[in-house]
C-alpha positions in Angstrom: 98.3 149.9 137.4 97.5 151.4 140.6 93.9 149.4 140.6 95.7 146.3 139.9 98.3 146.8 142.8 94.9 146.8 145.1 93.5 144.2 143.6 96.6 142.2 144.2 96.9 143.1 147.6 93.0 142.6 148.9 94.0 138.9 147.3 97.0 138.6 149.1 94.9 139.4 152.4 92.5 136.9 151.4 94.6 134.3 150.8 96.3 134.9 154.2 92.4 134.7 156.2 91.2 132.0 154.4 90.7 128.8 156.2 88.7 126.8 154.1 90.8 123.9 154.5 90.8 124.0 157.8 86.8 124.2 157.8 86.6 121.0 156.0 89.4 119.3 158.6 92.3 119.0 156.6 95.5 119.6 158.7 97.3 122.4 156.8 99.4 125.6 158.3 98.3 129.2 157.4 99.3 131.6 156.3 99.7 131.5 152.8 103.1 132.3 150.7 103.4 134.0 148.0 105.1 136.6 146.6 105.7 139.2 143.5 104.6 142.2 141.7 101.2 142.7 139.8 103.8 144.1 136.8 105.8 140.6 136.8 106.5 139.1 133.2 107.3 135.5 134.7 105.4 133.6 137.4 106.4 131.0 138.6 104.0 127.5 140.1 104.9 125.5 142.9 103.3 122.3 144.2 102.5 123.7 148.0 104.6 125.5 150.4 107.3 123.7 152.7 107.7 124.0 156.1 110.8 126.2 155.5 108.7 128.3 153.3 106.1 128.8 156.0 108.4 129.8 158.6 110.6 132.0 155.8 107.3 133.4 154.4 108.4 133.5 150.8 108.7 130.1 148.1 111.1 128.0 147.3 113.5 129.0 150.5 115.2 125.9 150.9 117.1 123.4 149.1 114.5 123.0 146.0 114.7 126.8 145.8 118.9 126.7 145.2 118.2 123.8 142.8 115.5 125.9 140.6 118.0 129.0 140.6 120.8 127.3 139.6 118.0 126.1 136.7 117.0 129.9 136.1 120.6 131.0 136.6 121.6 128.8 133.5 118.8 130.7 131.4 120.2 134.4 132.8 117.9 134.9 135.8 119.3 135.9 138.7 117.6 135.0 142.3 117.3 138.2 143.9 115.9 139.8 140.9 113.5 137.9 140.5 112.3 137.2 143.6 112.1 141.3 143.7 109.9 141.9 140.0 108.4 138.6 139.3 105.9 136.5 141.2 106.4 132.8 143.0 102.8 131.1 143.9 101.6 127.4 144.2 98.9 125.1 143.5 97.9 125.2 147.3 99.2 128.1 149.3 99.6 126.8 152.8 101.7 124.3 154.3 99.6 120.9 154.0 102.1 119.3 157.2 104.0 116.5 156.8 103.1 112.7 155.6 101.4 110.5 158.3 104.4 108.0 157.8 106.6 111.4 158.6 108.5 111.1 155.2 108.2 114.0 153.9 106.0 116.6 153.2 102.4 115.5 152.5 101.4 116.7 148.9 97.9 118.4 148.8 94.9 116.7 148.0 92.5 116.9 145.0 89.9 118.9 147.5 92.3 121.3 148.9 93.5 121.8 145.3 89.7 122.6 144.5 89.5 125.1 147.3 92.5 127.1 146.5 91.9 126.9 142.5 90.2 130.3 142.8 93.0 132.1 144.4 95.5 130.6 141.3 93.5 131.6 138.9 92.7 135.3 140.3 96.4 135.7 140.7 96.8 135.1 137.1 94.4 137.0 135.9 95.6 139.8 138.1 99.0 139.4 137.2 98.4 138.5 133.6 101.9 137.2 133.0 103.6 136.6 130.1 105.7 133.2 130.6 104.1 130.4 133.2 106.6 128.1 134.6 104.8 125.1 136.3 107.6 123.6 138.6 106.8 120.0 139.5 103.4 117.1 138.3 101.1 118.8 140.6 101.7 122.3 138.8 102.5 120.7 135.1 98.7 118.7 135.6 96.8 122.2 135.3 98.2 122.6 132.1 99.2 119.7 130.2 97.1 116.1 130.5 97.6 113.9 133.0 98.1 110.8 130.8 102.0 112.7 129.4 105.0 111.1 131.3 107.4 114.0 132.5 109.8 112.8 129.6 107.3 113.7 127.1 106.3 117.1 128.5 110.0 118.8 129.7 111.4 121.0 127.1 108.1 121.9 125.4 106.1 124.6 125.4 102.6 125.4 125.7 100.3 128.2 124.5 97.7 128.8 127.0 95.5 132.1 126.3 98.3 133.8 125.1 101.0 133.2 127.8 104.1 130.6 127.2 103.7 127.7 129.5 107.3 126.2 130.0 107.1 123.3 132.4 110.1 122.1 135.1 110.7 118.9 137.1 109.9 119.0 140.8 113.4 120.6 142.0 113.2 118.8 145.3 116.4 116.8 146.7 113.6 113.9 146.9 113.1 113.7 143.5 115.4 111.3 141.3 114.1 112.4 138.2 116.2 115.3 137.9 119.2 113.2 138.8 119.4 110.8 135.3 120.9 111.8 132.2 118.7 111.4 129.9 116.1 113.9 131.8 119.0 116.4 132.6 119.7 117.1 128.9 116.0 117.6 128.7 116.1 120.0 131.5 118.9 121.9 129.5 116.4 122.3 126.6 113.8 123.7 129.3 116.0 126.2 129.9 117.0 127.1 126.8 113.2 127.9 125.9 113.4 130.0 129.2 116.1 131.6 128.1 114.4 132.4 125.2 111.7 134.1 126.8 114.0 136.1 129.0 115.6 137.6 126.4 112.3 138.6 124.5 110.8 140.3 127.9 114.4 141.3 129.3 117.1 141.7 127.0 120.6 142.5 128.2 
């Protein structure tokens, strides 16, 4: 375990001196965030850091991080717990800077998502976690194929070399899809197989 814990770490530092983005003249704002243990059962995968993520240094600090706990909450995760054993990543790991319209954050594109692939999949080989939860189209893509509407992939579940891949909407305020009916109850089955998990890796 102890190995792992370095391997983890030299990542981490990596991940934090990279500026391959940068090199190729993408505007994006180091450092990295990411956070968790090399023991965590759960992981969850973002789309890119915000910019009150970047400033916070940790994921999901901000109004799409109270809507995914309240989700997690639901399936018997608590925030601080798992923001203390588990581990929070994203596609892309930096802040990519907001939309040249200045709507919003600017999502990341296919290059940057290239450049940073390597860091993802280190981290999960590292980390070797049990249950993936892939929060949002950008995550859900490196999983499931990109021809699925949202309302055909929420509440399944995918085997992927031997982990449980349990996909979520984008929990952002911006998104409506999260807001209709019909795609809430299929956010309550999400959570059910969550809960599921949970109690396999974490019974009460």
């Amino acid at each position: 375990m102890a190995d792992l814990y370095e391997k983890l770490f030299a990542l981490h530092q990596s991940m934090k001196k990279c500026r391959a983005c940068l090199e190729e003249g993408y505007e994006i704002y180091p450092p990295a965030v990411v956070s968790g243990l090399v023991s965590a059962q759960f992981m969850t995968i973002g789309q890119a850091p915000g910019i009150t993520e970047q400033e916070a240094g940790r994921p999901f600090n901000a109004g799409s991080g109270k809507r995914l706990f309240d989700w997690l909450g639901r399936a018997g995760i608590e925030e601080d717990w798992f923001r203390s054993t588990q581990y929070m990543t994203s596609v892309t790991k930096c802040y990519p800077g907001r939309q040249p319209s200045g709507s919003g954050d600017r999502v990341p594109g296919r290059r940057e998502q290239e450049l940073c692939r390597p860091f993802l999949d280190r981290e999960i080989e590292i980390v070797d976690p049990r249950v993936i939860i892939p929060i949002g189209r950008l995550a859900i893509n490196l999983f499931y194929p990109k021809k699925l509407k949202l309302q055909e992939i929420i509440a399944t579940r995918l085997e992927v070399s031997g982990r449980w891949v349990i996909p979520l909407p984008h929990s952002s305020g911006a998104s409506r899809w999260h807001q209709l009916e019909d795609n809430r109850r299929l956010i309550d089955q999400a959570i059910t197989l969550i809960r599921e998990q949970r109690e396999q890796y974490f019974p009460q």
